[in-house]
The first five atom37 places (N, CA, C, CB, O) and aatype in JSON, in Angstrom:
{
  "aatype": [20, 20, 20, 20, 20, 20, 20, 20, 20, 20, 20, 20, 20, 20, 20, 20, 20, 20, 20, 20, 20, 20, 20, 20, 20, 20, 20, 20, 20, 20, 20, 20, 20, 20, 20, 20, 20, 20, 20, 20, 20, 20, 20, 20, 20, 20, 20, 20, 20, 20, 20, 20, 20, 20, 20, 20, 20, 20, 20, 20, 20, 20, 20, 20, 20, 20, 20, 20, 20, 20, 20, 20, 20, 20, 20, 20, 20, 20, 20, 20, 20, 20, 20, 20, 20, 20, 20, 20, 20, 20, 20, 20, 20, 20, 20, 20, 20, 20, 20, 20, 20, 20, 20, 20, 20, 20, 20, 20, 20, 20, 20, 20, 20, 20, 20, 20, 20, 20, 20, 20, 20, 20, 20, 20, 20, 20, 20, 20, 20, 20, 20, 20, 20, 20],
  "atom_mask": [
    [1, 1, 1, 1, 1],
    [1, 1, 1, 1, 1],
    [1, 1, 1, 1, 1],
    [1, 1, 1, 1, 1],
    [1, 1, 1, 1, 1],
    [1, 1, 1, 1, 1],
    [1, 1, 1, 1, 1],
    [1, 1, 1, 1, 1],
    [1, 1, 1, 1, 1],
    [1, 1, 1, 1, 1],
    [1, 1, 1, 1, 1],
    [1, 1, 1, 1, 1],
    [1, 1, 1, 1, 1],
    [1, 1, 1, 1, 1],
    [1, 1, 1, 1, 1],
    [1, 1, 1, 1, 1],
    [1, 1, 1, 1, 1],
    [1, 1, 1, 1, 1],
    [1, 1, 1, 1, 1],
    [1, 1, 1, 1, 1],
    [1, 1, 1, 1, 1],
    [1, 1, 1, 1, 1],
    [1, 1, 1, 1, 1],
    [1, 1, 1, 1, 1],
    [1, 1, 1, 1, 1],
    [1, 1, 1, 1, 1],
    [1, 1, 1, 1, 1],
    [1, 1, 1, 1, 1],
    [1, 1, 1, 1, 1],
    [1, 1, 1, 1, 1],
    [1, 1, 1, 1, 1],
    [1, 1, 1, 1, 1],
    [1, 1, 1, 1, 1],
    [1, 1, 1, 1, 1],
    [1, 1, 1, 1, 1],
    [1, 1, 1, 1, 1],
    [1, 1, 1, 1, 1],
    [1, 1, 1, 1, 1],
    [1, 1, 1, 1, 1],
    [1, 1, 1, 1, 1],
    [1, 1, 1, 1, 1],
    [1, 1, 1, 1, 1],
    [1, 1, 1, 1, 1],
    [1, 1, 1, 1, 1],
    [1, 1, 1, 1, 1],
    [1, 1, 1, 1, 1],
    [1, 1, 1, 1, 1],
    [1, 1, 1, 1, 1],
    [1, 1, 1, 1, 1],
    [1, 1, 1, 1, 1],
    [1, 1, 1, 1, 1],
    [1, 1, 1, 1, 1],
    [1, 1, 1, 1, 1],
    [1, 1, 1, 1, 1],
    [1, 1, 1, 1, 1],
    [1, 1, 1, 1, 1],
    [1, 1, 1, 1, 1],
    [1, 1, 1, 1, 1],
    [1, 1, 1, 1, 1],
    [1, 1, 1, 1, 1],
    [1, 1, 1, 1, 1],
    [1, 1, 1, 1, 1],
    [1, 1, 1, 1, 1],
    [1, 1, 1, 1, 1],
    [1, 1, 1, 1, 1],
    [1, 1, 1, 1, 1],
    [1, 1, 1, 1, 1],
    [1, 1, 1, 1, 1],
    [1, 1, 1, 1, 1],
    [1, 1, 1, 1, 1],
    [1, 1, 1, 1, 1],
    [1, 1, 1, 1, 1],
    [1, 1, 1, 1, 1],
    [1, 1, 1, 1, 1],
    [1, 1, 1, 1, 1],
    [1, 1, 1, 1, 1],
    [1, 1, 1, 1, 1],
    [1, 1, 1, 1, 1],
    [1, 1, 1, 1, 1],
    [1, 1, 1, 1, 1],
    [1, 1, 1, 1, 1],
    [1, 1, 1, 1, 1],
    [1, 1, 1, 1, 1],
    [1, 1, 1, 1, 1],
    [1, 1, 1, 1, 1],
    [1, 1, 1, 1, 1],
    [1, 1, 1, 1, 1],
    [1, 1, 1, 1, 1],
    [1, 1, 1, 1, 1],
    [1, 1, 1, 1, 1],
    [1, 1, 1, 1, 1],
    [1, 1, 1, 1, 1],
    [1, 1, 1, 1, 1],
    [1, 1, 1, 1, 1],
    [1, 1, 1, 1, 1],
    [1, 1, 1, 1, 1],
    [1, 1, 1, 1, 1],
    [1, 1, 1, 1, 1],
    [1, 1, 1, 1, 1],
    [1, 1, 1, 1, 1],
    [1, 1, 1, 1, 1],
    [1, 1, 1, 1, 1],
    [1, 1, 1, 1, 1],
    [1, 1, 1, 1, 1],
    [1, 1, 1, 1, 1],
    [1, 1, 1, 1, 1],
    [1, 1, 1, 1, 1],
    [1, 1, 1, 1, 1],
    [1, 1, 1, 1, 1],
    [1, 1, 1, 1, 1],
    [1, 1, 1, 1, 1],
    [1, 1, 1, 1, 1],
    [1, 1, 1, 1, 1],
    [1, 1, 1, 1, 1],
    [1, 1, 1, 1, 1],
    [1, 1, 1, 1, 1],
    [1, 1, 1, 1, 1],
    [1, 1, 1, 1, 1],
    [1, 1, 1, 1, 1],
    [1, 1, 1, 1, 1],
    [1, 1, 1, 1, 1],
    [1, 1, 1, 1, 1],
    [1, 1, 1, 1, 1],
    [1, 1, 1, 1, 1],
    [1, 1, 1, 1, 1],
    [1, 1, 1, 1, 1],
    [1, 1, 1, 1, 1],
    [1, 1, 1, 1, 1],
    [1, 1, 1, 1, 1],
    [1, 1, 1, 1, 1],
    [1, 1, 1, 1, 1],
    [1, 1, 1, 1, 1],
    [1, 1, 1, 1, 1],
    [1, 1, 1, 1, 1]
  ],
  "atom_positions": [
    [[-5.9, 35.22, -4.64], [-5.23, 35.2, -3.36], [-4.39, 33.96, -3.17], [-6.24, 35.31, -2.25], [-3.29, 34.05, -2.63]],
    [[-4.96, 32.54, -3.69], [-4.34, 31.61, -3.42], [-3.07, 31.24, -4.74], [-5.45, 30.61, -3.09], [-2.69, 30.09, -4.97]],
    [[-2.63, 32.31, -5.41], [-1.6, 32.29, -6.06], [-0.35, 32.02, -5.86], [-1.6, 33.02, -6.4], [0.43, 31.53, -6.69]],
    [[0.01, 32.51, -4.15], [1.1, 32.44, -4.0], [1.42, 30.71, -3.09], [1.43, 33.89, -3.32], [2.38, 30.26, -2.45]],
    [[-0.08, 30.13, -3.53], [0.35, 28.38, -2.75], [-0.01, 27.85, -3.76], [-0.48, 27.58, -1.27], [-0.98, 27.11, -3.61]],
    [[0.51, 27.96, -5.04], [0.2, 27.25, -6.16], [1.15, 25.85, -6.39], [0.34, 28.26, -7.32], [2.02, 25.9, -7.26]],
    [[0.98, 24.65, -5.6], [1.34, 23.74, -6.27], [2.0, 22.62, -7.04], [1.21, 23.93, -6.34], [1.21, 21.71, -7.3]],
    [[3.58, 22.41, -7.62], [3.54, 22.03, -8.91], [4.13, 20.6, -8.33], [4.4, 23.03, -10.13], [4.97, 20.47, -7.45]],
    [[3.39, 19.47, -9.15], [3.71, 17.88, -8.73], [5.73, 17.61, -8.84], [2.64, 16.6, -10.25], [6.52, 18.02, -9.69]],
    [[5.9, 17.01, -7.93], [7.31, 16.5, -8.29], [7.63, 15.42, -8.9], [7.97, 16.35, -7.37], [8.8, 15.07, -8.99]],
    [[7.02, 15.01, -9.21], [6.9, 13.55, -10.07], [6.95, 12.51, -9.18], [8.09, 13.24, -11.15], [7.14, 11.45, -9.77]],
    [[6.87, 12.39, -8.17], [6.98, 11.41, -7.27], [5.72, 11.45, -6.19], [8.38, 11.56, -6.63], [5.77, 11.02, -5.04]],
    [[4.46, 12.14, -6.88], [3.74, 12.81, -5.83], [4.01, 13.59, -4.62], [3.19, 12.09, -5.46], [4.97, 14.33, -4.46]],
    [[2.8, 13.29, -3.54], [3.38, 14.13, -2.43], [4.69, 14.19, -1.87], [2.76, 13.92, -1.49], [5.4, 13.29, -2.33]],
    [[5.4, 15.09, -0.83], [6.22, 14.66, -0.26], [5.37, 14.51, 1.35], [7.5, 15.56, -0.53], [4.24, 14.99, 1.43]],
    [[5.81, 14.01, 2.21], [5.64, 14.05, 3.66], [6.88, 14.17, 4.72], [4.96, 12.85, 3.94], [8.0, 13.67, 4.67]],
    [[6.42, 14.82, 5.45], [7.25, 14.71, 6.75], [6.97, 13.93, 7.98], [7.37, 15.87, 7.22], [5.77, 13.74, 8.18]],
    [[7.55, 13.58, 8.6], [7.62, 12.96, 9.6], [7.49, 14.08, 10.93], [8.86, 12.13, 9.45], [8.34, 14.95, 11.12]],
    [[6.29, 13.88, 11.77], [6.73, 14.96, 13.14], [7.45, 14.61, 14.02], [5.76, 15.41, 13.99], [7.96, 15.45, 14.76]],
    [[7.7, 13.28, 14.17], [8.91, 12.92, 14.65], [9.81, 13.32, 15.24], [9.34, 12.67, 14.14], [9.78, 12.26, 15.87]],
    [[10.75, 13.92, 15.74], [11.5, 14.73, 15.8], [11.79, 15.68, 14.98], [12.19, 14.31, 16.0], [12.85, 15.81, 14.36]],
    [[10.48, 16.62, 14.96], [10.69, 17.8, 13.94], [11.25, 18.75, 14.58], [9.5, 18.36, 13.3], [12.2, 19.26, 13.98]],
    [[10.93, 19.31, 15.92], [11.68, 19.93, 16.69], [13.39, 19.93, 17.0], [11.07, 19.64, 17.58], [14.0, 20.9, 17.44]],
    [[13.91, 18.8, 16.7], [15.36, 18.1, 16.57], [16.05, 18.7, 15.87], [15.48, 16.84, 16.1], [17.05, 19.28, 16.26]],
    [[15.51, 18.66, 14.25], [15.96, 19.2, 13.17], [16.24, 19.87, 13.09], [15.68, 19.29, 12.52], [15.53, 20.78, 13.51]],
    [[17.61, 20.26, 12.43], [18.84, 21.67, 12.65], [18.68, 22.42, 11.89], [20.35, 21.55, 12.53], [19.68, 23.05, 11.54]],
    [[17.24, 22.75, 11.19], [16.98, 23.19, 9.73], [17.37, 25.02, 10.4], [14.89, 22.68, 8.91], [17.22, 25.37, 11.57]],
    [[17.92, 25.98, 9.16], [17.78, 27.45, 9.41], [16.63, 28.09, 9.19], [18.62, 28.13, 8.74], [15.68, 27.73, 8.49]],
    [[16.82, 29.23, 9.94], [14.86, 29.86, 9.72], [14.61, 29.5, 8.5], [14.36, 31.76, 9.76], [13.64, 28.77, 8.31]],
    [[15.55, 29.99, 7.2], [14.92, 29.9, 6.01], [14.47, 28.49, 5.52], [15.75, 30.49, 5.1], [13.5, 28.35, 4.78]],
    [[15.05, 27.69, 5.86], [14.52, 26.33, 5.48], [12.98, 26.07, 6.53], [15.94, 25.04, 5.83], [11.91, 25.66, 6.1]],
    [[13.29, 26.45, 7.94], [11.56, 26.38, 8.37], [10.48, 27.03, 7.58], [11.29, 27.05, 9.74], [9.4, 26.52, 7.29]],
    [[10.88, 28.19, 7.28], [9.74, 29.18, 6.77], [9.53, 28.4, 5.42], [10.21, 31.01, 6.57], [8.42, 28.51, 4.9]],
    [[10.42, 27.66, 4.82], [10.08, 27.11, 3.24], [9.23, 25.7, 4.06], [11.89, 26.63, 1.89], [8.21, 25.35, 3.47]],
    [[9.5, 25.08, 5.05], [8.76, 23.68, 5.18], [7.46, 24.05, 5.6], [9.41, 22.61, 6.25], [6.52, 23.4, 5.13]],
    [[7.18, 25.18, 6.58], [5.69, 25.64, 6.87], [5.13, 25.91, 5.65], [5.51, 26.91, 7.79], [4.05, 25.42, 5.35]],
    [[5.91, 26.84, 4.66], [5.04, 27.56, 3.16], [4.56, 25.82, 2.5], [6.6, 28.81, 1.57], [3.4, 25.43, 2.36]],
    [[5.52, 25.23, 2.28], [4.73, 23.81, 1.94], [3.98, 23.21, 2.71], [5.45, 22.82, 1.68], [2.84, 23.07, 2.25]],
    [[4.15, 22.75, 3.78], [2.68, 22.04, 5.28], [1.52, 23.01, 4.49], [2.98, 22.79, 7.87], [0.61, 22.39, 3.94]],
    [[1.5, 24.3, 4.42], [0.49, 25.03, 4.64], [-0.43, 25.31, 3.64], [0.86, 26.0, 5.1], [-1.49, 25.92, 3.74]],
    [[0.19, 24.72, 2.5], [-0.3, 24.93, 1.09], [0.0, 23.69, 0.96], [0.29, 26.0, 0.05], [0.48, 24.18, -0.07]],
    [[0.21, 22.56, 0.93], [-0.04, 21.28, 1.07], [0.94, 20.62, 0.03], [-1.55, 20.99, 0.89], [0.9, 19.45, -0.33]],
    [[1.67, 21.43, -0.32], [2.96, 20.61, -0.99], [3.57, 19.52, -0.52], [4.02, 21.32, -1.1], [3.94, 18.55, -1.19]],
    [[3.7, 19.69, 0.84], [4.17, 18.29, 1.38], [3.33, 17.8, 3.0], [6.04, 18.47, 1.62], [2.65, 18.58, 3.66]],
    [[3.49, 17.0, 3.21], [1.97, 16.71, 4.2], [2.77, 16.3, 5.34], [0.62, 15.3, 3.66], [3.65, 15.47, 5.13]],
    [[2.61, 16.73, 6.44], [3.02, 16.14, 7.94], [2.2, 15.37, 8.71], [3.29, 17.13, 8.85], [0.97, 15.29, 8.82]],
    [[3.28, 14.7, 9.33], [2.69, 13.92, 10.26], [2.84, 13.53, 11.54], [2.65, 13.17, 9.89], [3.38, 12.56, 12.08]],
    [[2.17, 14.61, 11.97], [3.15, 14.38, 13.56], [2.79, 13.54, 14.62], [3.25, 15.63, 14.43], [1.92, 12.67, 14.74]],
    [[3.79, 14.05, 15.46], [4.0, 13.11, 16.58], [2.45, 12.61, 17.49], [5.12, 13.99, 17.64], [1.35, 13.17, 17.46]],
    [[2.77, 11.61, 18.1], [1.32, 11.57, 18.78], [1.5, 12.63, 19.72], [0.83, 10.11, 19.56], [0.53, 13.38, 19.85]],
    [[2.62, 12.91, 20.48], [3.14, 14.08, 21.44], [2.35, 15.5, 20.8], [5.09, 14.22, 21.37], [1.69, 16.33, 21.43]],
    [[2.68, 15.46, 19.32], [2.25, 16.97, 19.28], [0.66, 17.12, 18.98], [3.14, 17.8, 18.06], [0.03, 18.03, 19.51]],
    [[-0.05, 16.04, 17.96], [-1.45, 16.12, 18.24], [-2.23, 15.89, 19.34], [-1.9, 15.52, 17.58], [-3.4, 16.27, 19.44]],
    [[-1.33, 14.98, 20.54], [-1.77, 15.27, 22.1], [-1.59, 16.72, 22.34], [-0.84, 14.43, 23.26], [-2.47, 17.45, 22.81]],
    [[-1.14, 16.87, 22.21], [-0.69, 19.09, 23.22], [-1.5, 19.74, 21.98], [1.99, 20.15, 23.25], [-1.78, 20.86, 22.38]],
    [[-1.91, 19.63, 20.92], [-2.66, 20.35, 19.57], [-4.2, 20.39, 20.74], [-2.77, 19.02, 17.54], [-4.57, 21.26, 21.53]],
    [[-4.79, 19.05, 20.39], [-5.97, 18.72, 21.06], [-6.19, 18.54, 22.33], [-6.34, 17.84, 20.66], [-7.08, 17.79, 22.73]],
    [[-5.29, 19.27, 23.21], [-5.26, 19.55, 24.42], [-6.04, 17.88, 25.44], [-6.16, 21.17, 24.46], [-6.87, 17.56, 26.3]],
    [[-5.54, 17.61, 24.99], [-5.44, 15.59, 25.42], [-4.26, 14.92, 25.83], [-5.71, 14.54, 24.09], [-3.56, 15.87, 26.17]],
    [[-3.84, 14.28, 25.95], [-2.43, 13.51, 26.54], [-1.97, 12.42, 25.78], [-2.6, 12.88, 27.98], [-2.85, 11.78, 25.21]],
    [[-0.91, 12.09, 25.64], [-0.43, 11.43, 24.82], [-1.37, 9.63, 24.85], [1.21, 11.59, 25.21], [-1.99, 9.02, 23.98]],
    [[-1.07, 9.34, 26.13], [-1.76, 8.36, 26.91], [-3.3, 8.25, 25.87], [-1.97, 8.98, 28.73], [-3.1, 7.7, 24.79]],
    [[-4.14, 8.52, 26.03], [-5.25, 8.74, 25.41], [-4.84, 8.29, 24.17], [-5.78, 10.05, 25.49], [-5.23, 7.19, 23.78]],
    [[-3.85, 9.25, 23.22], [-3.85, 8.87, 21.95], [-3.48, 7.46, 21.46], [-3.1, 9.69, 21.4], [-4.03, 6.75, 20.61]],
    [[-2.27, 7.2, 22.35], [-2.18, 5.63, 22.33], [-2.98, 4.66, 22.51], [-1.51, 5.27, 23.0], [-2.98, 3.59, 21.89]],
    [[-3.72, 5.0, 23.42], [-4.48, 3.54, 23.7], [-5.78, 3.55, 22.26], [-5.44, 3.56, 25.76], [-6.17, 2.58, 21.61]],
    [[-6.26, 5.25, 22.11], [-7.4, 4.92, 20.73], [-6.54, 4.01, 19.77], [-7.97, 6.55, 19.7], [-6.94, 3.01, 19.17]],
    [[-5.28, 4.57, 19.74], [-4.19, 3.81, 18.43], [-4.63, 2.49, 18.4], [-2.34, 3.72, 18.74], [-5.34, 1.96, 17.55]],
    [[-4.13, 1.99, 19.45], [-3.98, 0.53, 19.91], [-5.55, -0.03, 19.86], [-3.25, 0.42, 21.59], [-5.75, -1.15, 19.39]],
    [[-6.74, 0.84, 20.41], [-8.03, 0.03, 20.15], [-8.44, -0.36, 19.01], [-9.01, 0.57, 20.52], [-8.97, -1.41, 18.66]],
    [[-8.03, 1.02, 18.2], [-8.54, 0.26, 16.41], [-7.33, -0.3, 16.04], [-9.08, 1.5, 14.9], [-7.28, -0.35, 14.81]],
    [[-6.42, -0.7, 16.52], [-5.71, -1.91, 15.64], [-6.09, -3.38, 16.46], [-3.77, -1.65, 15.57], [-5.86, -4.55, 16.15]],
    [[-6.67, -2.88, 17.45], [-7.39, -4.39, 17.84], [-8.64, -4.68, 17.12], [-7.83, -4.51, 19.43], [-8.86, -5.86, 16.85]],
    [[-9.41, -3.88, 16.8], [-10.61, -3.85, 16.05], [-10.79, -3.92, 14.98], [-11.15, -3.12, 16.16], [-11.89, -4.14, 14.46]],
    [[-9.13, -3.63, 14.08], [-9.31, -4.03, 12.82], [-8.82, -5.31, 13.06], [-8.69, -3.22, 11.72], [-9.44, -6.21, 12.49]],
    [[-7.94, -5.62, 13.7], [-7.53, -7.29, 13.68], [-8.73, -8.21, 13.53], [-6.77, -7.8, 15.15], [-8.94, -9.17, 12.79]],
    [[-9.71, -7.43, 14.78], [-10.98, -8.48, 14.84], [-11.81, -8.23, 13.55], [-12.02, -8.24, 16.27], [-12.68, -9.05, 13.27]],
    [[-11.66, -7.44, 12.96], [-12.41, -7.44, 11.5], [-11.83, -8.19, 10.07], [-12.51, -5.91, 11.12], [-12.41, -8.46, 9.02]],
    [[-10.35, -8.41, 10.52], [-9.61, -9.11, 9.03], [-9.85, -10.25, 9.74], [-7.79, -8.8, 8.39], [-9.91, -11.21, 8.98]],
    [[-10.08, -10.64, 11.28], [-10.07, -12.5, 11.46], [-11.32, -12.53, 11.09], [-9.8, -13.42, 13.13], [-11.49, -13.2, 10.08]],
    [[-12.48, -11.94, 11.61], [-13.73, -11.96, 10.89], [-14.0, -12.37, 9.56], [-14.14, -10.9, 10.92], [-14.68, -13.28, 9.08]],
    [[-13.39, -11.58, 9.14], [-13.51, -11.34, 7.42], [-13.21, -12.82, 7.08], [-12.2, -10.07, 6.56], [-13.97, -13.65, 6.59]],
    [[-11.67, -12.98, 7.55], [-11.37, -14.83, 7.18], [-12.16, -15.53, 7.43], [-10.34, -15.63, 7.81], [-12.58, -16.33, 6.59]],
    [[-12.67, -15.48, 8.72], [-13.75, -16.52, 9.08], [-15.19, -16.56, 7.99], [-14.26, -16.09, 10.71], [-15.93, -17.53, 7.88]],
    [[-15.3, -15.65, 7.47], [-16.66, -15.16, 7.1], [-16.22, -15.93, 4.81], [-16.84, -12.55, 7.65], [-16.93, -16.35, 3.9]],
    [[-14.89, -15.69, 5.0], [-14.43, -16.29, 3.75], [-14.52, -17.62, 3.57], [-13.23, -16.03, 3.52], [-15.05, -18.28, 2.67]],
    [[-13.67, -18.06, 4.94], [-13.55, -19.64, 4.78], [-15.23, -20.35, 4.82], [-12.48, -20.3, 6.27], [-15.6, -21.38, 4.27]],
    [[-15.91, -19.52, 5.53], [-17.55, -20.5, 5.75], [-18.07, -19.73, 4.1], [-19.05, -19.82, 7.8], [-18.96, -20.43, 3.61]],
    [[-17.77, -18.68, 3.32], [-18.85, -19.25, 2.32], [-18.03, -20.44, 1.32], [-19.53, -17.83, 1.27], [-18.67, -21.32, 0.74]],
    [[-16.98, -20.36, 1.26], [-15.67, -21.23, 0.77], [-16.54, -22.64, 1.07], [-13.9, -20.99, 1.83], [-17.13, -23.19, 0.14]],
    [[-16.6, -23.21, 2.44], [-17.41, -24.48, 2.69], [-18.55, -24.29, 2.09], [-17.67, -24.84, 4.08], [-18.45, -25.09, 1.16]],
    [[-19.58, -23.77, 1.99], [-20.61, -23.34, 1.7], [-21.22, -23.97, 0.18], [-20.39, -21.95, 1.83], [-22.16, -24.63, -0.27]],
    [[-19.81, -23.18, -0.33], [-20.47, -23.25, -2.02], [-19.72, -24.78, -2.37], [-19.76, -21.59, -3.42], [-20.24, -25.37, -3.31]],
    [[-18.5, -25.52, -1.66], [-18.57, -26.78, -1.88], [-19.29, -27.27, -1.01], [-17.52, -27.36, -1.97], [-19.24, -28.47, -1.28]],
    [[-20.03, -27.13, 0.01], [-21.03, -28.65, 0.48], [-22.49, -28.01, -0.85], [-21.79, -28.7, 3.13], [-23.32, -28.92, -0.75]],
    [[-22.82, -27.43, -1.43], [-23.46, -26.81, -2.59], [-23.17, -27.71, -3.54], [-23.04, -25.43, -2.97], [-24.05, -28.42, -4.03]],
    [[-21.92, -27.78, -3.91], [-21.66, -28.63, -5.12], [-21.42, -29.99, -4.93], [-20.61, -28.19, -5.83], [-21.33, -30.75, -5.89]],
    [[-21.29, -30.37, -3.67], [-21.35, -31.93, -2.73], [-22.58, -32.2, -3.5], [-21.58, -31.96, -0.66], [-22.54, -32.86, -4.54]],
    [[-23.83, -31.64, -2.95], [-24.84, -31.57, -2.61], [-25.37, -32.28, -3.88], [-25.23, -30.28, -2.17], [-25.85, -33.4, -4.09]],
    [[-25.0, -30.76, -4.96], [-25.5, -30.88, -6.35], [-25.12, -32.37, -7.37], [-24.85, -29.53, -7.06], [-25.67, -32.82, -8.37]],
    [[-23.84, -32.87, -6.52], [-23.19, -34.33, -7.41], [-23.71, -35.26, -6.94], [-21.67, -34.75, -7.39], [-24.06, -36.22, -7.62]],
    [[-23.84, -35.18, -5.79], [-24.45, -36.97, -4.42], [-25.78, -37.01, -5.17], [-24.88, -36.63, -1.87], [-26.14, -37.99, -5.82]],
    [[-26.57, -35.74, -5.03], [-27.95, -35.62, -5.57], [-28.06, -36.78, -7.11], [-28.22, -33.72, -5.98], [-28.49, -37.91, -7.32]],
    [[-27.48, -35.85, -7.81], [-27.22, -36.86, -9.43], [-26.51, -37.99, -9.81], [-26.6, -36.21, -10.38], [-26.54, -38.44, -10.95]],
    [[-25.69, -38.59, -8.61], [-25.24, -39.58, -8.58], [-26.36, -40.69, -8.36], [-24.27, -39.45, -7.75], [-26.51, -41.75, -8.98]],
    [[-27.24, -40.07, -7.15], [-28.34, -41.19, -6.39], [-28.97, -41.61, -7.32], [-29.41, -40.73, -5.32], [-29.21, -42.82, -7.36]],
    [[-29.57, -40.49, -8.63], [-30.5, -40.55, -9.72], [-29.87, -40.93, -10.79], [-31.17, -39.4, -10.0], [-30.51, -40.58, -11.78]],
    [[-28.59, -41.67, -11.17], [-28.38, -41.7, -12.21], [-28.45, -43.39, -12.29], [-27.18, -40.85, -12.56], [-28.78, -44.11, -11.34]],
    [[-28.16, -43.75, -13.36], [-28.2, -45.6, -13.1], [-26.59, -45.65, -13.34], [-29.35, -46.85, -14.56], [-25.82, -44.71, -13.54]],
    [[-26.25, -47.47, -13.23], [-24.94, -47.79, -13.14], [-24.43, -47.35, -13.97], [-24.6, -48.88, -13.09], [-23.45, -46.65, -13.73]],
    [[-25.13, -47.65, -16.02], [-24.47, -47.13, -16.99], [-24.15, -46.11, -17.11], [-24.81, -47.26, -17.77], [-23.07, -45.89, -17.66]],
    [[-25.02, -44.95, -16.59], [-24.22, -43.28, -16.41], [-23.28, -43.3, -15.8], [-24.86, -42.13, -15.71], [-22.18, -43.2, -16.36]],
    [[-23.4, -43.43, -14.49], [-22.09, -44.03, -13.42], [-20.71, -43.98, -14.43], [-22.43, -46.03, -12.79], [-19.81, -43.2, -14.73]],
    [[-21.2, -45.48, -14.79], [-19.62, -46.11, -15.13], [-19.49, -44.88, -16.7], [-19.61, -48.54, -15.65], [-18.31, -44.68, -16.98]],
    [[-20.12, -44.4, -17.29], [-20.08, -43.44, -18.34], [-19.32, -42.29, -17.81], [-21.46, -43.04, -18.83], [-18.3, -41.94, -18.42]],
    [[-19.76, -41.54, -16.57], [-19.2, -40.85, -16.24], [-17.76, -40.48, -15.3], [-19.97, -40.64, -16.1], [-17.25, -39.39, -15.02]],
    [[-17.43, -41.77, -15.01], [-16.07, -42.71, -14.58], [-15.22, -42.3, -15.76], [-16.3, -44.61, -14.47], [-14.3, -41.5, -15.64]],
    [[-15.54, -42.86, -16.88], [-15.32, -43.08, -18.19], [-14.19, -41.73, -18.21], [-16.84, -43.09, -19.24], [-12.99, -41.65, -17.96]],
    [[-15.49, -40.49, -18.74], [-15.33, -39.35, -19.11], [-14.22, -38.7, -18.06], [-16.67, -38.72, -19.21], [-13.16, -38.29, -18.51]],
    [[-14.48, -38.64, -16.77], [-13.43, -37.86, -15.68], [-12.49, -38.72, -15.76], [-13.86, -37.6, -14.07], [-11.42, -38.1, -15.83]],
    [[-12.3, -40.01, -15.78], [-10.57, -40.76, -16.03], [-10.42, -41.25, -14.7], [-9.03, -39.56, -16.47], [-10.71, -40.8, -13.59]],
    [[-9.87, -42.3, -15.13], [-10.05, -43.1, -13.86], [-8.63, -42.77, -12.81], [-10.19, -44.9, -14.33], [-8.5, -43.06, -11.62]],
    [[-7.75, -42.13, -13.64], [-6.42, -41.46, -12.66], [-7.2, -40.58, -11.54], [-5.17, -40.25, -13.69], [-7.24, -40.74, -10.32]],
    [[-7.96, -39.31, -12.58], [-8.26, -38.35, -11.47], [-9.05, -38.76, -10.5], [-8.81, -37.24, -11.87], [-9.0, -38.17, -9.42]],
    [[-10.04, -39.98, -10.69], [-10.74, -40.91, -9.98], [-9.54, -41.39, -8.61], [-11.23, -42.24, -11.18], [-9.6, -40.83, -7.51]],
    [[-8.8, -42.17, -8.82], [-8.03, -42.45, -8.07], [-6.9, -41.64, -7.33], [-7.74, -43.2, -8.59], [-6.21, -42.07, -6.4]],
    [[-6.85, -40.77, -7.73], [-5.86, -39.18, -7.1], [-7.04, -39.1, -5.84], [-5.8, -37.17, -8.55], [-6.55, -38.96, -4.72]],
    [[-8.47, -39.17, -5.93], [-9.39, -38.55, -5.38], [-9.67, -39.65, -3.9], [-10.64, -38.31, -6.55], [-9.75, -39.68, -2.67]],
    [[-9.74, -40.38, -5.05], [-9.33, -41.64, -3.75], [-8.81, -41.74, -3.08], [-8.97, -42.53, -3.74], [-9.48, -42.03, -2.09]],
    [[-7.36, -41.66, -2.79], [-5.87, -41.92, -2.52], [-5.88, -40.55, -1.13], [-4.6, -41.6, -4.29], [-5.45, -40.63, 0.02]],
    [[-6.38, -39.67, -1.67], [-6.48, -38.29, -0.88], [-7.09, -38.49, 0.13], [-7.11, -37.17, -1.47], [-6.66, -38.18, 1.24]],
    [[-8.66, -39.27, -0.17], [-9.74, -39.64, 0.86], [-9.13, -40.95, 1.72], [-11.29, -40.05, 0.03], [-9.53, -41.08, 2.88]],
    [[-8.43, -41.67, 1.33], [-8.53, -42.6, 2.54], [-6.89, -42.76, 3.59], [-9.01, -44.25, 1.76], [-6.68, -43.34, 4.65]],
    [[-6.11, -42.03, 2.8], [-5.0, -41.56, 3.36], [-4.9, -40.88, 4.09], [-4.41, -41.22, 2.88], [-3.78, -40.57, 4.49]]
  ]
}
């Protein structure tokens, strides 16, 4: 039965329409009856207006907008979240590695110290410096 909505990719994947001013469009019957045979068999995917899924779902446009508008406030508050929630493990895992160097610094003696001065270079030593008291 479903032979006659068979399908075939355009190389560019789907197509879509816009509902937009679909009503506008100067298309002839035969070009409607070919854009429904695709909507309907899913060759190309629409997307309509908030106008027309308001009058579909017997709701008002009003309504649809403001849900619009609530989850794009709610995802906002979920990507600032998210940042916030990035930047604190970000602090996190360096006061961790603060933690882990002050610790082995306290325990080490001068000669490790100055050994390990040595080894990191006393430029990057002083880059580090320069940063901190500037």
């Amino acid at each position: 039965m479903l032979d006659i909505v068979r399908s075939t990719p355009n190389g560019n994947g789907l197509d879509s329409v816009n509902g937009r001013g679909l009503e506008r469009r100067k298309l002839t019957l035969d070009q409607r009856v070919d854009l429904a045979a695709d909507l309907a068999s899913g060759r190309r995917l629409l997307h309509p207006s908030i106008k027309s899924t308001a009058a579909s779902l017997k709701i008002t446009p009003a309504q649809v907008s403001e849900r619009l508008r609530a989850r794009a406030r709610q995802e906002a508050e979920w990507r600032a979240a998210e940042a916030r929630w990035r930047v604190q493990n970000e602090a996190e895992a360096v006061n961790t590695a603060v933690d882990s160097i002050v610790s082995e610094w306290r325990l080490s003696s001068p000669e490790a110290r100055e050994a390990a001065f040595r080894t990191i270079g006393a430029s990057e030593i002083w880059d580090i410096l320069a940063r901190i008291v500037v």
